[in-house]
N, C-alpha and C positions, 0 to 999 in steps of 0.2 A: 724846731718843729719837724716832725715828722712828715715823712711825703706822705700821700693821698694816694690810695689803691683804686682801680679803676673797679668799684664796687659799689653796687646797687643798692641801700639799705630800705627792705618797709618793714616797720614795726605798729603795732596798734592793737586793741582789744580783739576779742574773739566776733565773730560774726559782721565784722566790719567791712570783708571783701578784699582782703590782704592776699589773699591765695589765688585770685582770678584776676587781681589789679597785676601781682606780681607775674604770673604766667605770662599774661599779654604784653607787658612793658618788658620781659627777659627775650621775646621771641621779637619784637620793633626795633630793638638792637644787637641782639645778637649773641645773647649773654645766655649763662647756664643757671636756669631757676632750682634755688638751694631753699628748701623746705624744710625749716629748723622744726615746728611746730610739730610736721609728721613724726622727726624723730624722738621729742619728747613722749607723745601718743605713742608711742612703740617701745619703749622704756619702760613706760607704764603699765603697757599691755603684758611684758616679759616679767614686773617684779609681780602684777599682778596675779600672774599664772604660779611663779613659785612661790607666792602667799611670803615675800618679804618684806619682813619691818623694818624700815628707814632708817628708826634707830638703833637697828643690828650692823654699826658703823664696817667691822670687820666681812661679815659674811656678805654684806651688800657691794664693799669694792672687791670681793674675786668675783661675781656676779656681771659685775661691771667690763670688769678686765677681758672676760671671756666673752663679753658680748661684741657680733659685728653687725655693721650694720650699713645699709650699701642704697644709697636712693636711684631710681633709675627714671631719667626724664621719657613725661608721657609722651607716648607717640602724635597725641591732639591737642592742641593747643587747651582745650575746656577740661580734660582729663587731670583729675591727683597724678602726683609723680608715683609712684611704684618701690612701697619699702619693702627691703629685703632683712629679714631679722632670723640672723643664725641658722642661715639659706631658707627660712619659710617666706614667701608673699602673704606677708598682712594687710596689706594696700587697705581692704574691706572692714579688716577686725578692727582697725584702729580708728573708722573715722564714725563714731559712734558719740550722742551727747555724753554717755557717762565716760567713754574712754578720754573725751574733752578731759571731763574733771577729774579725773584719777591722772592725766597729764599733768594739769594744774597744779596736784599736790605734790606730784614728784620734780617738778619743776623747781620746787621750792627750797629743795635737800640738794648741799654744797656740793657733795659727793656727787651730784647725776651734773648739775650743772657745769661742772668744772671737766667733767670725763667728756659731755658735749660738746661743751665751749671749744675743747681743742677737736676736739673732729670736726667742728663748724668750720674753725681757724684753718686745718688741712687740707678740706674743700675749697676753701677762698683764698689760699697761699698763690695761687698766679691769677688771681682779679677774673675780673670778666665774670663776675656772678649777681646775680639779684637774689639777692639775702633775705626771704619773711619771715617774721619773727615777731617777738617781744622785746627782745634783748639786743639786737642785730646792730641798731647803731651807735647805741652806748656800750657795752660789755664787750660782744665778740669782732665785730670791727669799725673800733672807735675813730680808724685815718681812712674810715670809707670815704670816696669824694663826694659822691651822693646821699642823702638820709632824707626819710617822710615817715610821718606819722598821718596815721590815718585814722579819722574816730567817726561814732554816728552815734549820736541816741539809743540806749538799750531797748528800747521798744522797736524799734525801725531794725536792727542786728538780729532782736530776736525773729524778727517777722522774714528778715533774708534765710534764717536758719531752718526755719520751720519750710520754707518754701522749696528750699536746699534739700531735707529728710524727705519731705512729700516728692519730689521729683524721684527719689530714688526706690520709694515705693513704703516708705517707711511712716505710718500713725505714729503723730504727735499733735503733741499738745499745746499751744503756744503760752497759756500758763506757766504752765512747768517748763519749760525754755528761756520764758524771760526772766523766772528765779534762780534757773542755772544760770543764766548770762550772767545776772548781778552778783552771782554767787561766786563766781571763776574770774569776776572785776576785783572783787572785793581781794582776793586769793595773790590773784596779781599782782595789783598795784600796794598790797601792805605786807608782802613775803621780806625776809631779811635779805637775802639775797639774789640782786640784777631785779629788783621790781621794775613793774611796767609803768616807763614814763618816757617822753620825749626826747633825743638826747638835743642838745642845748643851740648846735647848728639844724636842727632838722626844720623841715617844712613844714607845715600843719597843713593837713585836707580834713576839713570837713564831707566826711559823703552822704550824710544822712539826706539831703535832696538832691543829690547829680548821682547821675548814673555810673556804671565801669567805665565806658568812654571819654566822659569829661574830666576823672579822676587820670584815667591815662594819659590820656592829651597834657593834663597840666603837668605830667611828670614827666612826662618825656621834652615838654617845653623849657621845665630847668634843665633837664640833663644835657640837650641839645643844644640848648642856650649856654651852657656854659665851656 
């Protein structure tokens, strides 16, 4: 058996509070918050921009290959981390509901996954990370010592989302929110590859009625606990 890295894994659906459970629980211990999610959103946002098809297997890996990509931890704890894509700051461009779903789709293409996977794996090669994701405790690091899965109601995710856009100043619709939710559920969890599921030691949280507080407390009660 392989040893256990001293790595943080939260994985779960979109709009479930993975990105603010994670911050808060990387900053209680001490660890560096690794934002898989932002990086797909920014992938997306870059083939989006040069109008490439997925299934243009050749032209999509130099695309790839030339891409860098560099996260920088937020100064505030409530703050996105800070993506740097082929020295622009998209922090802004990429967290948008459709750029959600055009992450979704490129997610799902071997090619983006695999070129990720190992940049996730480069970032988390000396541990001390809290890893959010979809993928984070089954695919990219499967000898993490810690794993959670965290889920809530599509109605209650989409209603954190819409609340999320509204504070930033952004009209929405909570309709059209909770059909993208089901719609980037659906995408996720039946893609061929690294779909989103539990991995098999992980923890289950339910959050759809406790708060970021009580979701962190009980994570940091296994981590600490053990």
């Amino acid at each position: 058996m392989s040893e256990k890295k001293n790595i943080i894994t939260i994985d779960g659906p979109s709009g479930v509070g993975k990105s603010t459970v994670s911050r808060k629980v990387a900053a209680a211990v001490g660890f560096t918050y690794l934002d898989t999610g932002a990086m797909y959103r920014a992938v997306g946002l870059h083939l989006s921009r040069l109008q490439i098809d997925l299934e243009d297997k050749g032209n999509l890996g130099r695309v790839l290959e030339a891409l860098t990509l560099d996260l920088i931890p937020a100064a505030e704890e409530e703050s996105d981390v800070q993506v740097i894509m082929n020295g622009e700051d998209v922090s802004e461009a990429i967290r948008t509901p459709e750029m959600a779903m055009v992450a979704s789709r490129v997610s799902a293409d071997a090619a983006v996954r695999q070129f990720l996977t190992q940049v996730q794996k480069n970032y988390g090669a000396a541990g001390r990370i809290v890893a959010e994701g979809r993928d984070t405790g089954t695919v990219v690091f499967p000898d993490a010592a810690y794993k959670f899965f965290l889920d809530a109601q599509p109605e209650e995710r989409a209603r954190r989302r819409v609340l999320q856009l509204q504070r930033k100043g952004c009209r929405v619709d909570f309709v059209e929110i909770l059909a993208m939710t089901l719609e980037r559920d659906h995408q996720d969890r039946n893609r061929a590859v690294a779909p989103l599921r539990p991995a098999e030691d992980a923890v289950l949280i339910d959050t759809t009625e406790i708060d970021i507080e009580e979701v962190v407390n009980r994570i940091l009660a296994v981590v600490r606990g053990k």
